[in-house]
SEDREN-228735 format. One line per 5 residues: number of its first residue (from 0); for each residue y, z, x of N, C-alpha, C. Coordinates in nm, 3 decimals, padded with zeros to 5 digits. Each point is the difference from the previous one (the first is absolute). Layout:
<zaros>
NUM = Y,Z,X,Y,Z,X,Y,Z,X ~ ...
</zaros>
This chain:
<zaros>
0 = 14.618,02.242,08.271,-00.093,00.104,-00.041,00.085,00.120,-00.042 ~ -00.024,00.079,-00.127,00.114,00.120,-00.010,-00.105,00.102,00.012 ~ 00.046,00.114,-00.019,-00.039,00.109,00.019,-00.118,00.061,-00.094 ~ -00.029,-00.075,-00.072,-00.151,00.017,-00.103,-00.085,-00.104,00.051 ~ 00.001,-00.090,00.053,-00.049,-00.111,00.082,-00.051,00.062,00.116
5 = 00.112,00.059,00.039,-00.036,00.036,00.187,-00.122,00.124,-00.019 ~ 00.027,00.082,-00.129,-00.034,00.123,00.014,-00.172,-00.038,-00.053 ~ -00.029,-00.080,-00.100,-00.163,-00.060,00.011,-00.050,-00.064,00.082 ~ 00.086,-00.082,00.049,-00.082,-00.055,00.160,-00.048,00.087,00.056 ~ 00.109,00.102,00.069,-00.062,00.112,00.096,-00.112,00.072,-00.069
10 = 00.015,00.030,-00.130,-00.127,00.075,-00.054,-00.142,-00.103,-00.002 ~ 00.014,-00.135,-00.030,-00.097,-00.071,00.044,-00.082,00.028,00.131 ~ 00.103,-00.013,00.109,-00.026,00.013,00.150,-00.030,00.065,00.034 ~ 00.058,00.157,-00.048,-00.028,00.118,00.052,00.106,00.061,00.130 ~ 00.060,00.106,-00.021,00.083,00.084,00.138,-00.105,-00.054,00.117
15 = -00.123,00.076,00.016,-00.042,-00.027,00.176,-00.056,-00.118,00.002 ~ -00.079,-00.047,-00.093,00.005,-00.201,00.020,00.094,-00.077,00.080 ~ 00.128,00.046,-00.058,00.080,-00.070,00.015,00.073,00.029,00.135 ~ 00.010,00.152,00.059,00.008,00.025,00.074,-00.114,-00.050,00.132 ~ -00.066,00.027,-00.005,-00.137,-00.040,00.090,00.028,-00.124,00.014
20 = -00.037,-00.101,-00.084,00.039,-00.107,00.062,00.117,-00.097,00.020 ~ 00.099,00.070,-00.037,00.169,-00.037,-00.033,-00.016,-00.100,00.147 ~ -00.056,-00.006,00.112,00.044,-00.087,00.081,-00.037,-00.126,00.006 ~ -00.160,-00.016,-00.074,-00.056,-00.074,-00.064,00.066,-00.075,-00.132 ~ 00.014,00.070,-00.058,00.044,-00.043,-00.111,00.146,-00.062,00.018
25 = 00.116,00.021,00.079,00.062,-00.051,00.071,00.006,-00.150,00.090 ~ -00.113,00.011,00.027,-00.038,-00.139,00.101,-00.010,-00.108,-00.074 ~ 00.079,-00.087,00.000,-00.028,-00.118,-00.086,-00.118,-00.105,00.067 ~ -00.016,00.033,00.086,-00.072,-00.069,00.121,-00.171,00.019,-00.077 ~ 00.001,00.092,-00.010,-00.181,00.060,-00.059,00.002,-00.027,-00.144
30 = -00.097,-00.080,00.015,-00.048,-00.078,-00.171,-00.007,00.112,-00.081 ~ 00.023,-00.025,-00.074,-00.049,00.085,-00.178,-00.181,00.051,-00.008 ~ -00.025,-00.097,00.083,-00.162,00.002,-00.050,-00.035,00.081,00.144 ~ 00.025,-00.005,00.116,-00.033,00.110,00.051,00.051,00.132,-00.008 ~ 00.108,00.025,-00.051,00.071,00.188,-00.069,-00.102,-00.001,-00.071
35 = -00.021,-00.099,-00.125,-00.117,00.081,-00.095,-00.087,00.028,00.087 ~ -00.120,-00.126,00.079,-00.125,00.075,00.052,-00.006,00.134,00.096 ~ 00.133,00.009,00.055,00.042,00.099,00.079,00.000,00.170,-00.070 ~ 00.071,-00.029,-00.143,00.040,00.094,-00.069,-00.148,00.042,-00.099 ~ -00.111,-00.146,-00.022,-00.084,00.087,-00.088,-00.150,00.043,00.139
40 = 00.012,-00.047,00.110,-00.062,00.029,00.103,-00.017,00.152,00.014 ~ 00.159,00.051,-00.007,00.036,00.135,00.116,00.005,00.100,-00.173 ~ 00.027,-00.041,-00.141,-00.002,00.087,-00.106,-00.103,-00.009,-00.069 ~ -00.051,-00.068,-00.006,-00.096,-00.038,-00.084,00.036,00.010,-00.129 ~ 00.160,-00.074,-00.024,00.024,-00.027,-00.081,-00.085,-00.150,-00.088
45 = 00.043,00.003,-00.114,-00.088,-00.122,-00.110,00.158,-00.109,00.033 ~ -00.047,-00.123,-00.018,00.028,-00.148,00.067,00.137,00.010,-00.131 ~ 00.005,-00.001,-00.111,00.124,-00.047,-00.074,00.126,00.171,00.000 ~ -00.037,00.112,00.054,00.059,00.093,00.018,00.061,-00.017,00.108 ~ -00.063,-00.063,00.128,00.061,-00.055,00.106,00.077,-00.051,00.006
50 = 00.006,-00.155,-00.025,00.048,-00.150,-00.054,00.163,00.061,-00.082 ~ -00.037,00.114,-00.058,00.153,00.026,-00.036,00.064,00.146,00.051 ~ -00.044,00.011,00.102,00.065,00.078,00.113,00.049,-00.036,00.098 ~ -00.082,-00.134,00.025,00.074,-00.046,00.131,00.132,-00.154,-00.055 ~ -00.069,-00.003,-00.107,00.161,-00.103,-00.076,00.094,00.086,-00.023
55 = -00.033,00.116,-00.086,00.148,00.137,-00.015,00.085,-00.015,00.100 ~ -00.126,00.066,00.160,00.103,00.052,00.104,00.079,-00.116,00.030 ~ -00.013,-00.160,00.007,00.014,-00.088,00.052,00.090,-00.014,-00.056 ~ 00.017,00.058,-00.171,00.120,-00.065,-00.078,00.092,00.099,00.000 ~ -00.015,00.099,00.063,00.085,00.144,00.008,00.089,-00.039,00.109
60 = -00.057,-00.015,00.134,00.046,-00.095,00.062,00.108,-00.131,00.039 ~ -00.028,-00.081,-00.064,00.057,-00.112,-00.013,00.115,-00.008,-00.088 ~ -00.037,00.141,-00.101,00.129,00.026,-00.073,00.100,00.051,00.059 ~ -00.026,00.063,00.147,00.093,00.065,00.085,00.035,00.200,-00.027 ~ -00.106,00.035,-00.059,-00.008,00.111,-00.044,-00.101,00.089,00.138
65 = -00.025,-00.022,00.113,-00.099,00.043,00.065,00.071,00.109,00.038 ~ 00.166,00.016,00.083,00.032,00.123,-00.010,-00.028,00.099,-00.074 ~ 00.027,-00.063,-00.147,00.005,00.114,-00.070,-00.118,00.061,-00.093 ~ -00.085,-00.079,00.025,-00.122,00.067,-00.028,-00.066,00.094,00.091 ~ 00.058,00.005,00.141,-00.097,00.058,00.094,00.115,00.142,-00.012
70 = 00.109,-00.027,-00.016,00.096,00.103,00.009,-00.060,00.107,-00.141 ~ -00.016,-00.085,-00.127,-00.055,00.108,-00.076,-00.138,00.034,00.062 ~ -00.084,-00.058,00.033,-00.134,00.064,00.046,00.010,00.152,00.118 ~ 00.094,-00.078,00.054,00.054,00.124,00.094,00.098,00.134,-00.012 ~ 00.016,00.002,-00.156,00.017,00.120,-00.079,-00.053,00.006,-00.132
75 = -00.124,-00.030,00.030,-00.098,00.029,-00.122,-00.111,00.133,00.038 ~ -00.101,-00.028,-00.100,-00.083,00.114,00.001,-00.116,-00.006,00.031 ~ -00.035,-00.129,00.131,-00.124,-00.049,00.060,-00.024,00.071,00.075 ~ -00.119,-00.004,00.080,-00.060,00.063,00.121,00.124,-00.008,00.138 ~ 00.029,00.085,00.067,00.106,00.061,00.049,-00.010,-00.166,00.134
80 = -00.139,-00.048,00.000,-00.038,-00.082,00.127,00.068,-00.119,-00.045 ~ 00.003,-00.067,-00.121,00.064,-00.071,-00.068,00.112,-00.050,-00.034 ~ 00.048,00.145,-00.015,00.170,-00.024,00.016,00.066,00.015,00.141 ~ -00.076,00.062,00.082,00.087,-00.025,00.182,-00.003,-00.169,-00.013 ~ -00.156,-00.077,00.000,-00.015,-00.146,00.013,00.134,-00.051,-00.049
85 = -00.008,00.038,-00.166,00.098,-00.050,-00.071,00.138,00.028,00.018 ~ 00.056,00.060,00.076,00.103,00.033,00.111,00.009,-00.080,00.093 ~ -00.116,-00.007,00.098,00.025,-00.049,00.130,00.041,-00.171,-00.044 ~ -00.063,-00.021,-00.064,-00.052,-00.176,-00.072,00.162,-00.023,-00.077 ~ 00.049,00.141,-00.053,00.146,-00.062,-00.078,00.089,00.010,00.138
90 = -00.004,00.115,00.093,00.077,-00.050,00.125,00.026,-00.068,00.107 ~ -00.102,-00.066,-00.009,-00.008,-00.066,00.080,00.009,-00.169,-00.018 ~ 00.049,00.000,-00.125,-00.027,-00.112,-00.022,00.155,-00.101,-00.043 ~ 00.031,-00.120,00.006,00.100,-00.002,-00.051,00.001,-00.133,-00.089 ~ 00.093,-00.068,-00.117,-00.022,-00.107,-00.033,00.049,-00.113,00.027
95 = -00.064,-00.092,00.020,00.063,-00.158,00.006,00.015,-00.091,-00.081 ~ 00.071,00.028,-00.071,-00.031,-00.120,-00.157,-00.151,00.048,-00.048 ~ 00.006,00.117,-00.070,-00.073,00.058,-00.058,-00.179,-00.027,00.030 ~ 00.010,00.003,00.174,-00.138,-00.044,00.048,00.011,00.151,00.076 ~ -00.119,00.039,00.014,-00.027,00.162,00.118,00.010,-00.045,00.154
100 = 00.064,00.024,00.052,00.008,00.015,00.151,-00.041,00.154,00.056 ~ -00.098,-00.018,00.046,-00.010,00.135,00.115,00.116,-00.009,00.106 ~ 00.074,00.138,-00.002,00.115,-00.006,00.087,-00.031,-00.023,00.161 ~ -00.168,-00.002,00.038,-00.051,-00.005,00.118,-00.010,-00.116,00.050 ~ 00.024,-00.097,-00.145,-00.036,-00.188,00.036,00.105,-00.036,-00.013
105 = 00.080,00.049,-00.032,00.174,-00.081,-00.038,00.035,-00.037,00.139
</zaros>
């Protein structure tokens, strides 16, 4: 993924989308199809705006870019609540072959 790649995904996804549910979206464990019903449940977002928010984050992800998306979120120009998350979520976290580990489960 390069850096015009990474940078429409996230705009797909969205800064606090992606933040909010970065742990979710993380979990390889939780189907695709419950993030969406999860994600158009709690936004009342529309079903194909979803569907490529939660593939973005997944592919943002898997690309091994999760540091560094949360690191820019966490000196961006979001809601101040957003970027602590997006702090705590980039410190705490570390990688394993480009999978998210919470440093609390390692």
């Amino acid at each position: 993924m390069n850096n015009e790649q990474l940078e429409n995904a996230l705009r797909n996804v969205g800064m606090e989308c992606f933040v909010k549910y970065f742990p979710a979206f993380a979990d390889v464990s939780v189907p695709k199809k419950d993030l969406i019903d999860l994600l158009m449940k709690e936004n009342c977002y529309k079903e194909t705006a979803t569907v490529s928010r939660v593939a973005n984050a997944r592919r943002i992800i898997r690309a091994g870019h999760a540091w560094e998306v949360l690191n820019r979120i966490a000196g961006s120009k979001v809601d101040p609540e957003v970027r602590e998350e997006a702090m705590k979520l980039r410190d705490g976290m570390s990688l394993d072959k480009g999978r998210y580990i919470r440093e609390d489960s390692a």
